[in-house]
N, C-alpha and C positions, 0 to 999 in steps of 0.2 A: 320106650314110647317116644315119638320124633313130636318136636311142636315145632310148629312157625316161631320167627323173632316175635310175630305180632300175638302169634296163641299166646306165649307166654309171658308177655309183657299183661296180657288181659287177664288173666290168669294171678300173677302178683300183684293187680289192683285189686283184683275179690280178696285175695285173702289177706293182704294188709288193710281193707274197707273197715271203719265202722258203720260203715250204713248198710251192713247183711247182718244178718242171719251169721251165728258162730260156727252154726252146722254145717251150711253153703259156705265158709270158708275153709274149713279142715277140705271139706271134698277139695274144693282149690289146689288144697297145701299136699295131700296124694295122687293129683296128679302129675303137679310138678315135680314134688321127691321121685317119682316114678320116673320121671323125664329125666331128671339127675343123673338116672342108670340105677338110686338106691335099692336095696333087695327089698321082696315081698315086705318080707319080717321085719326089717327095720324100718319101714314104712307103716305098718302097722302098728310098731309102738310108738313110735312117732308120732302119730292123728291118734293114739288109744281106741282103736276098730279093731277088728276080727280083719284075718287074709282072704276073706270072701267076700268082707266089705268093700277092700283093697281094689280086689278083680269089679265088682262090680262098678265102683265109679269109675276107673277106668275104661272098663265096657263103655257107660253109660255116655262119658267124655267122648268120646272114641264115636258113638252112633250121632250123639245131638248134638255135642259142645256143649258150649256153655245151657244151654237148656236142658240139657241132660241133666247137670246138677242140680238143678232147681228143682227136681221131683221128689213129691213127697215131703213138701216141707210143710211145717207147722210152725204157728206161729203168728206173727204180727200180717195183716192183708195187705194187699199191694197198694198202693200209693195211690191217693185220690186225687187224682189231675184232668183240667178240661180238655174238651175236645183242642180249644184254640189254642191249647200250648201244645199237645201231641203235637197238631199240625204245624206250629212253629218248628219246634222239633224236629222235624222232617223237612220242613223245609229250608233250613240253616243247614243241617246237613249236606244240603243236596248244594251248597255254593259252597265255594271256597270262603276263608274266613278271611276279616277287613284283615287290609294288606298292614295297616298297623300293627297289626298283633304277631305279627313276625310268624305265624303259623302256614304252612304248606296243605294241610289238611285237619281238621277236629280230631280228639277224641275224645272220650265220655267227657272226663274230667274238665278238659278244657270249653267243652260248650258248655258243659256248667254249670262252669265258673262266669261262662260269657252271660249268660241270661241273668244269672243274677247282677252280676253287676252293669250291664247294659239294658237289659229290660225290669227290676227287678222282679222276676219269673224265676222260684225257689226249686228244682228238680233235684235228686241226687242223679250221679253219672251212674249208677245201677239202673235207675227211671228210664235214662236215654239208652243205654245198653243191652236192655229188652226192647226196646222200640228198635233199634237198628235188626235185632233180628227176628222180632216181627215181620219187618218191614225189606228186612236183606238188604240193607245198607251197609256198606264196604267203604266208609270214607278215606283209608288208607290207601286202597287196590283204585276203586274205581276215580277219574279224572273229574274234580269239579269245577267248576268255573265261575268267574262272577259275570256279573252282566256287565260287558262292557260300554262306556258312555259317547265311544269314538260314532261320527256322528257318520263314517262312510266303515261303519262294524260290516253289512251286506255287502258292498262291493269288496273288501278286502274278502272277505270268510271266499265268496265266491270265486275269486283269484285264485288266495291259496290251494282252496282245495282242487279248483280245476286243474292246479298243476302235476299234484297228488294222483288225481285221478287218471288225467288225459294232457301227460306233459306232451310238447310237439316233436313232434318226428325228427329224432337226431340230437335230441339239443338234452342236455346237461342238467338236470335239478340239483339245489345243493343245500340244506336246512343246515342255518348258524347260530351261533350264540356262544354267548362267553359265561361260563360259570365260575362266581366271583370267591376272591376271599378261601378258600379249600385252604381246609387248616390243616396243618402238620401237627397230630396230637400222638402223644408217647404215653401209652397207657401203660400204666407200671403193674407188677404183682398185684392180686385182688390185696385190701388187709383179712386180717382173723376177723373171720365169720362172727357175730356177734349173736348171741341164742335170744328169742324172746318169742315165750308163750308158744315151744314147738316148733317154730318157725327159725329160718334164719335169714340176716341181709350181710351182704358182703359189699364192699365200698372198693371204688379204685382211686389212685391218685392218679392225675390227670396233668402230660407238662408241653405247655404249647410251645412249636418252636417256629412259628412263622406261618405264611398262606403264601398262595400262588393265585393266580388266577388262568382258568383252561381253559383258549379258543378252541370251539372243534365245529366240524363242518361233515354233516353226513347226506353221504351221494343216496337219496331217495330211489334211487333206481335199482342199487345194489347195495344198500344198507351199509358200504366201505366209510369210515370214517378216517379224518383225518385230525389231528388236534396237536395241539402246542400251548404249554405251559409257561406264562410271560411273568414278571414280578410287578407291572401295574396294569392296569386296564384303561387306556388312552385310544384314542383317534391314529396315532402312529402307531400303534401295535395292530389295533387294528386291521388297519390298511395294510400292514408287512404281512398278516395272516393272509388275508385276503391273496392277495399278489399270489403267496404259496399255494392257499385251495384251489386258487383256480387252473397254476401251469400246467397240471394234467390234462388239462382237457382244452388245451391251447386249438384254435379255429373253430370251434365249435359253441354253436350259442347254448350261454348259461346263466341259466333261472338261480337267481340266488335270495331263500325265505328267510327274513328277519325282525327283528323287532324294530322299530323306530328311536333309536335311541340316540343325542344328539353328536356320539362318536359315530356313528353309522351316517351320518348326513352332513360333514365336516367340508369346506372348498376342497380340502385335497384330494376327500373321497371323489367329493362329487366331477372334479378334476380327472381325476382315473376316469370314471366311468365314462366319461364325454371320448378321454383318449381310446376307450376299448369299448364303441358299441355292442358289442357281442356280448356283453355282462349287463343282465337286467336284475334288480334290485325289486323284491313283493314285498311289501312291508304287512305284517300282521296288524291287526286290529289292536287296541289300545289294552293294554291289561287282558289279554287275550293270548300267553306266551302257550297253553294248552295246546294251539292248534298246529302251533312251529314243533317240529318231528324229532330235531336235536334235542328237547326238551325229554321226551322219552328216554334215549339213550343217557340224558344226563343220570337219569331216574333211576338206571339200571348199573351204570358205574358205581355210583354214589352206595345203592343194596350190595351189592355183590363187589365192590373191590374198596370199598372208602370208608364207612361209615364204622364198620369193626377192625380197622387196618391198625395198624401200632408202626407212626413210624417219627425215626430220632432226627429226622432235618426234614428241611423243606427239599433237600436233594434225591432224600428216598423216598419222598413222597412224588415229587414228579419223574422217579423210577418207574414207581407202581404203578400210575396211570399210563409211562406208554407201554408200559410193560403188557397193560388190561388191552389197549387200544389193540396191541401185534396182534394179541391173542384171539380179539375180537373182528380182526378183519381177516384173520386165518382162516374163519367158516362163515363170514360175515353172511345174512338173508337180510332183506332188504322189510319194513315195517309195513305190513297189509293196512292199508287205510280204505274204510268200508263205508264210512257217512258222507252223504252229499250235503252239499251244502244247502238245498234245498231240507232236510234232515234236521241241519245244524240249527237250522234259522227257526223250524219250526219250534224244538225245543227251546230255545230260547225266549220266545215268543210265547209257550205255555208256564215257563216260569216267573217271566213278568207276568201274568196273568194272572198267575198265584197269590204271588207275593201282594200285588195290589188286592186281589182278596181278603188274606191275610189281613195286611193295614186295615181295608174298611171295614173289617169284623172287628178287630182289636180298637176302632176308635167308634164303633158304638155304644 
């Protein structure tokens, strides 16, 4: 039985929870030993169930997910919660989480944790985990955003995306950004599986051998990336990347998408640019790196070549990455972008709406 990283990450919080059901946890703990590759039979004694039991939560896994488990339980009733925290609920989900909290997206546990301690709003992460699929909330998969406070957010959103949509005839797009810090981690042998109550957790050692930081630059047009691995993140590195993105595409005017960041706006930069009109710089809206297209591809290195990588220097770490890079501009397709900025703005626009709802319900 195949899971996602994220099935079964979701999957080992039910059945390590105290806050289920023991019954809704064994189901848990048979789908995963399933997932393992474990046999029927040893999975059945395992959870102490019958091999039809076995089939069936799998089935049952397999047709609803995590809902499927839930069937048929007895027991304690579900959680008596107001409408105005449901709807908090939902809509913290739907933003990205304050940028303090070093978080990239929620999950159960970590909103929480956040409401209790930031609003004190008591829910277990089971509470919010029927509400996301209630609700088909994806705060891992789907892109959230906060509201950004930059006071020209419209003119930029309408820039970028026009370029996205209807860059000019002949000329060059090129989405940047620097992805900081990528740690070189040496994950060792799992240790001995430790048994508790049926179940088991395995632990790894974990030995850091330094970071890198990765400029990379991808041609919107033709999704080809281009990137280089520097050991600090400075205005002079910068600039030397920069120089490299763009000699491919020497005489020809090019759009370059970035963030505002004050190595992006340094005299030397802005010294080039003055020397090579033909390099126009679109700066993204303030805390709004969402809409910059490198951000994507950062998204998909990081799943699929970084994130479960095991490597012993910072040298075969930035092996890996241009190793991902070759590989990825071998059959490189270029990022369909489908919302107008008209689209973007509207959304935005209805979750302020919200949220100021929200408040003036919450302070009656």
């Amino acid at each position: 039985m195949e899971l996602s990283i994220e099935q079964a990450a979701e999957l080992r919080e039910l059945a390590n929870s105290q806050d289920v059901a023991a019954v809704l946890a064994t189901r848990a703990r048979i789908v995963l030993w399933s997932h393992e590759g474990r046999r029927r039979m040893d999975v059945a004694e395992l959870a102490g169930v019958s091999l039809p039991t076995v089939d069936r939560w799998k089935a049952r896994y397999a047709e609803r997910g995590l809902a499927g488990l839930e069937g048929d339980q007895r027991g304690a009733g579900r959680e008596q919660v107001t409408p105005q925290t449901r709807s908090r609920v939902i809509a913290l989900t739907r933003m990205s989480p304050p940028a303090d909290s070093g978080l990239s997206h929620w999950s159960t546990r970590t909103l929480a944790r956040y409401l209790k301690r930031a609003e004190g709003v008591v829910v277990s992460w089971h509470y919010i985990a029927r509400i996301w699929r209630e609700e088909k909330l994806q705060p891992h998969r789907s892109g959230t955003f906060k509201i950004s406070k930059d006071p020209a957010f419209a003119d930029k959103v309408a820039d970028v995306v026009g370029l996205y949509l209807a860059p000019p005839g002949g000329a060059v797009v090129l989405s940047v950004d620097e992805k900081t810090q990528i740690q070189a981690l040496d994950r060792t042998q799992p240790l001995l599986p430790v048994a508790f109550a049926a179940t088991e957790k395995r632990t790894h050692d974990y030995v850091r051998h330094g970071t890198t930081n990765l400029f990379a630059a991808l041609n919107v047009g033709t999704g080809e990336v281009i990137g280089e691995c520097r050991p600090t993140r400075d205005s002079k590195n910068f600039l030397a990347f920069m120089k490299k993105a763009v000699k491919p595409h020497k005489g020809k005017e090019i759009h370059v998408v970035l963030d505002n960041l004050s190595t992006h706006t340094t005299p030397e930069v802005k010294a080039w640019l003055a020397d090579n009109p033909n390099i126009h710089f679109h700066f993204t809206p303030v805390g709004s790196s969402w809409i910059n297209q490198i951000e994507t591809w950062f998204g998909i290195l990081t799943r699929q070549s970084i994130r479960r990588g095991t490597f012993a220097s910072v040298n075969v770490l930035i092996t890996q990455i241009r190793n991902y890079i070759n590989s990825w501009n071998a059959d490189a397709e270029p990022f369909t972008w489908a919302a107008t900025a008209g689209e973007i703005l509207a959304k935005v626009r209805l979750v302020q709406t919200n949220i100021k709802k929200l408040v003036d319900n919450n302070a009656k």
